[in-house]
C-alpha positions as CSV (number, residue, x, y, z in Angstrom):
1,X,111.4,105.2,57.9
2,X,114.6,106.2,56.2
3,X,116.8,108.4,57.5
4,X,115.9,112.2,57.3
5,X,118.1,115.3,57.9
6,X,117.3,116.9,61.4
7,X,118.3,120.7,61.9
8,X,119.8,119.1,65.2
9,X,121.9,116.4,66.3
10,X,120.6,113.5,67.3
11,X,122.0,111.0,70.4
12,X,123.7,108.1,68.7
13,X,124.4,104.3,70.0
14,X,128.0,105.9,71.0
15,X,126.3,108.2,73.1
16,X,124.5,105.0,74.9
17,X,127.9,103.1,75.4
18,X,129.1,105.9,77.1
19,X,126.0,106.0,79.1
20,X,126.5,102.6,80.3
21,X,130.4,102.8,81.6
22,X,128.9,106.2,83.3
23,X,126.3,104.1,85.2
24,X,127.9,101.0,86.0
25,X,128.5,100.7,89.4
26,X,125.0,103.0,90.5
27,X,122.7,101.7,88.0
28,X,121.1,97.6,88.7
29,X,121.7,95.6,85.5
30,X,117.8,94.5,86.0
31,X,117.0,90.9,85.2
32,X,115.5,89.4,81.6
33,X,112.9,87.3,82.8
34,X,110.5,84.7,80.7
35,X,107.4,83.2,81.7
36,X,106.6,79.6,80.1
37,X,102.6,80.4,80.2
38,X,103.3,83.7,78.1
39,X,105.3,81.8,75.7
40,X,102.6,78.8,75.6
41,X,100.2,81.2,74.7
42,X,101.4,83.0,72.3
43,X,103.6,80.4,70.1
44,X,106.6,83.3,70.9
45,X,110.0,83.5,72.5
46,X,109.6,86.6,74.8
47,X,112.4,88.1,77.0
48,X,111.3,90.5,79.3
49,X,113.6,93.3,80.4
50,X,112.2,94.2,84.3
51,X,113.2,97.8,84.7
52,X,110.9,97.6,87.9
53,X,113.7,96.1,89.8
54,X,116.1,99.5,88.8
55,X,116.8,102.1,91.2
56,X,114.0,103.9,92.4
57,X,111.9,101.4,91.1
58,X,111.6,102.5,87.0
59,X,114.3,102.9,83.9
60,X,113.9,106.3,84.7
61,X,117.2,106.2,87.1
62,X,119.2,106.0,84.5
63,X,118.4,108.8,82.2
64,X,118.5,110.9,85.3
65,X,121.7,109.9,86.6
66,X,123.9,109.8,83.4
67,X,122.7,113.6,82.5
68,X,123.2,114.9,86.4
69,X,126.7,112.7,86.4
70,X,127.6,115.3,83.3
71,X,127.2,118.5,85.3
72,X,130.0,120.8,85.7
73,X,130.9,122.7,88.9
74,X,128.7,125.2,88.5
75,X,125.6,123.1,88.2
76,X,126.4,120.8,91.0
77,X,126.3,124.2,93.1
78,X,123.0,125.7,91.9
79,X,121.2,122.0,91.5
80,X,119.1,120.5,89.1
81,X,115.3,120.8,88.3
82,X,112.7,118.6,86.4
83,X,109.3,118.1,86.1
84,X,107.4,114.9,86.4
85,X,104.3,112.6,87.2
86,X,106.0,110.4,89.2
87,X,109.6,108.4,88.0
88,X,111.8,111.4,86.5
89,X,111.0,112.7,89.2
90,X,112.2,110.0,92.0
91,X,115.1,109.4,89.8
92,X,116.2,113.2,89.5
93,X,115.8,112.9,93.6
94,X,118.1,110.0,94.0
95,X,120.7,110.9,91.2
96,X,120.9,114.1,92.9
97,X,121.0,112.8,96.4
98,X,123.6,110.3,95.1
99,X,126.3,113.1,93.3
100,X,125.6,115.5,95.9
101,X,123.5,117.7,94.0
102,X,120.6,120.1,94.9
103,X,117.0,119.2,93.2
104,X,113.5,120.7,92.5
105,X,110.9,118.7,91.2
106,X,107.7,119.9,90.5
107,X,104.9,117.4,90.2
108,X,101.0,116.9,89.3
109,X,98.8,117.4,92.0
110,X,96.9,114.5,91.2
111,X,100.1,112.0,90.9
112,X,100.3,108.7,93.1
113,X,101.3,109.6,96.9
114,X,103.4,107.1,96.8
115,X,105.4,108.6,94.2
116,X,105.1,112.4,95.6
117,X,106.5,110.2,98.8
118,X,109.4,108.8,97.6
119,X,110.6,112.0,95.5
120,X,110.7,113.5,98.7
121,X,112.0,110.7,100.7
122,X,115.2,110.7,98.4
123,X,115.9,114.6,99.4
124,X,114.0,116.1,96.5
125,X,112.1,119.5,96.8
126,X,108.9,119.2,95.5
127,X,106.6,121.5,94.4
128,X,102.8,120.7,93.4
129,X,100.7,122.0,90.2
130,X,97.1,121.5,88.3
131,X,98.5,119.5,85.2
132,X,95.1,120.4,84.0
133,X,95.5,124.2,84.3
134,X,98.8,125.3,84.2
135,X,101.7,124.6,82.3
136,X,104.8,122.7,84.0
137,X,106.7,123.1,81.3
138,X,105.9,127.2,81.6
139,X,106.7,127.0,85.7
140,X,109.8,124.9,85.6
141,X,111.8,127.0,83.3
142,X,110.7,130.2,85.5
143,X,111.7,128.4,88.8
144,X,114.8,127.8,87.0
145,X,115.8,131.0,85.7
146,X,115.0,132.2,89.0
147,X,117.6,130.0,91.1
148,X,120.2,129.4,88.4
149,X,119.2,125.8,88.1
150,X,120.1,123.1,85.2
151,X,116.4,121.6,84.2
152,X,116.7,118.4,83.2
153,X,113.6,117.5,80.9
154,X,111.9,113.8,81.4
155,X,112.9,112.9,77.9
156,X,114.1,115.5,75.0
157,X,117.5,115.2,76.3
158,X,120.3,113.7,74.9
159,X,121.9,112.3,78.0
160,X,118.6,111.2,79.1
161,X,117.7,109.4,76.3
162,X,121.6,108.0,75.4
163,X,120.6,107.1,79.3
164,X,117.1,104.9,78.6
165,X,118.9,103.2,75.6
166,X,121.3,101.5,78.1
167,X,118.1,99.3,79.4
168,X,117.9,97.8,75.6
169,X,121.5,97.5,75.2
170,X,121.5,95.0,78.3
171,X,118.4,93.4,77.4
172,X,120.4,92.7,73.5
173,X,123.7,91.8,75.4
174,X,121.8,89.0,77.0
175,X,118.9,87.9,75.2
176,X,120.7,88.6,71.5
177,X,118.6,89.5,68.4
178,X,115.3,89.9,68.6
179,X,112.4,90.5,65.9
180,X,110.0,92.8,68.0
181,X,111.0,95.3,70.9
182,X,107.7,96.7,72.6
183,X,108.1,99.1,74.7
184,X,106.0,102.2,76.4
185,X,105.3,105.4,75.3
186,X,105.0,108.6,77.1
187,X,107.0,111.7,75.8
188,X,109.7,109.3,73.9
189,X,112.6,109.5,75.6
190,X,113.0,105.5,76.4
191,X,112.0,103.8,73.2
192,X,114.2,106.8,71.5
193,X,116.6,105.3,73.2
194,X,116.1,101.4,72.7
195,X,115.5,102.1,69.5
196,X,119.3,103.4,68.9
197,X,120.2,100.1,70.8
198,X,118.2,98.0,68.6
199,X,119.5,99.3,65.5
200,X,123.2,99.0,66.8
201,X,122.5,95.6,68.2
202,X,119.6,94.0,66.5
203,X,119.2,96.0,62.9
204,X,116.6,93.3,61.6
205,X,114.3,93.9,65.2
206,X,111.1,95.7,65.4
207,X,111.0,98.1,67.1
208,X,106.8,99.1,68.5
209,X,105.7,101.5,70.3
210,X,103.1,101.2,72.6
211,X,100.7,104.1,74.3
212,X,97.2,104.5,76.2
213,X,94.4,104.6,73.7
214,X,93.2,108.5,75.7
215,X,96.6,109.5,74.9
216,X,97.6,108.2,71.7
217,X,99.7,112.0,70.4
218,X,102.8,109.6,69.5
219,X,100.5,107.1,67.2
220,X,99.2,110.3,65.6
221,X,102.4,112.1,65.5
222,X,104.3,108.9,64.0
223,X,101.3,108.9,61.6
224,X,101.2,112.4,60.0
225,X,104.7,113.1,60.2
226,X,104.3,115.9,62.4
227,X,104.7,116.4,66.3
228,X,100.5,116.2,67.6
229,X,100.0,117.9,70.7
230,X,96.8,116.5,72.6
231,X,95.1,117.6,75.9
232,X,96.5,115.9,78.7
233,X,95.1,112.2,78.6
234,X,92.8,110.4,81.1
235,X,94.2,107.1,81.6
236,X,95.6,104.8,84.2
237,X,98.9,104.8,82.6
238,X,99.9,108.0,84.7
239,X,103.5,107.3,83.4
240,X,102.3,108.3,79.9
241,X,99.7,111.3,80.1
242,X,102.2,113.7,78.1
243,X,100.7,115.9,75.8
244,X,103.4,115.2,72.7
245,X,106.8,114.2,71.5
246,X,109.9,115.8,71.8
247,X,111.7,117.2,69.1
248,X,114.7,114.5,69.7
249,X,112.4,111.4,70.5
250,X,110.4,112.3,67.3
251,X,113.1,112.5,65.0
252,X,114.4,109.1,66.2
253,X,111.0,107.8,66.3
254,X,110.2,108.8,62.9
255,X,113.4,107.0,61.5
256,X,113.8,104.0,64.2
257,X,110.6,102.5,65.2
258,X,108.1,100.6,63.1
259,X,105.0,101.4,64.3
260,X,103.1,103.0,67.6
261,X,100.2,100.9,68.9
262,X,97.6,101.3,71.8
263,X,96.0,99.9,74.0
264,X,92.8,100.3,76.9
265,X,93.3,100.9,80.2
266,X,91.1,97.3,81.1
267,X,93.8,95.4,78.9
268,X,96.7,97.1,80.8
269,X,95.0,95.9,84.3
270,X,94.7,92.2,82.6
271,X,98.4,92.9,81.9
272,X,99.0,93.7,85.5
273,X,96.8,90.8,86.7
274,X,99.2,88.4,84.9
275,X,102.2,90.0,86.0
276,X,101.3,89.6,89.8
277,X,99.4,86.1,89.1
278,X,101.9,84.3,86.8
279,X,105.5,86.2,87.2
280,X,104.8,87.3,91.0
281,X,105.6,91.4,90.5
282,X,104.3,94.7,90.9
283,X,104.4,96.5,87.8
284,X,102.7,100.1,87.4
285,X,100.3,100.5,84.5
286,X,102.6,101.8,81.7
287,X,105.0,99.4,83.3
288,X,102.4,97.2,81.5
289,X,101.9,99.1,78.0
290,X,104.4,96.4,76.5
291,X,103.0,93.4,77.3
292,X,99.6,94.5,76.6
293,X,100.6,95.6,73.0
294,X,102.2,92.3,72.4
295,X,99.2,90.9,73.4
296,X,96.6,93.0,72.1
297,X,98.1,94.5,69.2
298,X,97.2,92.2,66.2
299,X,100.9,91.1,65.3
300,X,101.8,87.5,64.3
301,X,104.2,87.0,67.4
302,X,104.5,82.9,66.7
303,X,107.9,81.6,66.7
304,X,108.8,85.2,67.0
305,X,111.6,86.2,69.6
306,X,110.0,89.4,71.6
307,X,111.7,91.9,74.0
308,X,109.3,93.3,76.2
309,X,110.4,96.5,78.6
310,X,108.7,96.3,81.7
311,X,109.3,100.2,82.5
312,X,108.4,100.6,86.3
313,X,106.7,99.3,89.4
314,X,106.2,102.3,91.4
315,X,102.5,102.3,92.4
316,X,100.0,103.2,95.6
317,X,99.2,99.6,96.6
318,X,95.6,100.3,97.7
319,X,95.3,101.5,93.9
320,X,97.0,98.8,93.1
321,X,94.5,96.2,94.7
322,X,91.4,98.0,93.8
323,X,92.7,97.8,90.0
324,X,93.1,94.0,90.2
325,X,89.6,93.7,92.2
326,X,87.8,95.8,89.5
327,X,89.4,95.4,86.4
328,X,90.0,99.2,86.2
């Protein structure tokens, strides 16, 4: 879409270069892989950028890290606080752990031990809700205003998001142009960002959006022009059961990406399936919301050079196995 006024200022690729000097050093520069079968199949070029080799296991570490990196005194003292199903949540931990800094994280009752784990394991606080009764947003901010700590959202921030763009900006400094970038959807915040890489880098590139088909509020959202809030979604893709956009990730949404798609939890598990089978990795469900909209979304990929951002690999491995055995 063309470019529309916002009542707000908006990250910009500047804002994503200065992400990537903040992070180089703490953040991995995750490999591009290919796979000759995917390529055999589909008549395409596809590059995949493995964000499930980062930090902590998901591109979330470096949203985290470049907005806790920006704290002043005062919020290095008091600490930070987030809220998150699994991955913000880690990567708030291990940021904080990393500069020093205090954290709180409150997460679902329901999310994946092994990511409840791990948030604590890297020194985070964590505190448990009912995503399906109460409000985190609601509880975070009144936790915060009660210890005087700096909440860091999981994606309508700018540092955050300048943060998630730096995944693209690698997977452009290696690969080059492209002419499709699919990448998952939850609240925004990482294609918001790849998408400001892509139009620095690669102008001509597609960028796609890809979501769960229970929790399709971006696809709606991108749709009518208007931020959709939806009850929080049933699906496998735990990564993206947000109930809508954020004001910053719409915005760049609405002017950056072509198009949201989705997909069914069976054809993410197919995704996975191929992932372990063919490329030998673990990669969480909306770790696999990329590929599967490549795959399943009913574009003419052939002869087409595709990014793919594999998002995260941070998942229970008896889950895990039970998915592959079943299908679901």
């Amino acid at each position: 879409m063309p470019d529309q006024p916002t009542p707000f200022p908006l990250p910009t690729f500047a804002d994503v270069c200065a992400a990537a000097q903040r992070l180089d050093g703490h953040a991995h520069k995750t490999p591009v892989m290919r796979s000759a079968t995917l390529d055999q199949r589909t008549g395409a070029h596809i590059f995949f950028k493995c964000e499930n080799f980062q930090r902590m296991g998901a591109f979330k570490f470096r949203g985290a890290f470049n907005a806790l990196s920006r704290f002043d005194a005062g919020q290095r003292k008091a600490g930070a606080i987030a809220f998150s199903s699994g991955n913000h949540a880690q990567a708030i931990a291990l940021s904080a752990r990393l500069l020093g800094i205090p954290a709180v994280i409150l997460m679902p009752a329901d999310a994946p031990q092994a990511k409840v784990d791990a948030t604590r394991g890297y020194g985070g606080e964590v505190i448990l809700f009912d995503r399906y009764r109460q409000d985190r947003e609601v509880l975070t901010r009144e936790i915060a205003a009660q210890r005087a700590m700096t909440l860091i959202p999981p994606f309508d921030h700018t540092d955050v998001i300048a943060g998630q763009g730096t995944a693209a900006k690698e997977l452009f400094d290696e690969a080059g142009a492209l002419d499709y970038l699919f990448v998952c959807m939850g609240g925004g915040g990482l294609i918001s960002g790849c998408a400001l890489a892509a139009r620095a880098l690669s102008p001509d590139c597609q960028v796609i959006g890809v979501e769960p088909e229970a929790g399709n509020d971006g696809q709606q959202s991108f749709r009518s022009g208007t931020i959709v809030r939806i009850d929080t979604p049933k699906t496998i893709a735990d990564g993206a059961q947000t109930q809508a956009l954020g004001k910053l990730t719409f915005a760049i949404i609405r002017r950056d990406v072509q198009d949201v798609l989705t997909v069914s939890d069976a054809q993410l598990v197919q995704a996975m399936r191929f992932f372990a089978e063919r490329m030998k990795m673990v990669v969480e469900p909306t770790g696999c919301l990329g590929l599967a909209g490549a795959l399943h979304g009913g574009l003419r990929l052939q002869g087409k050079r595709v990014g793919v951002v594999v998002s995260g690999g941070n998942m229970d491995l008896q889950r895990y196995g039970e998915m592959l055995a079943s299908g679901l």
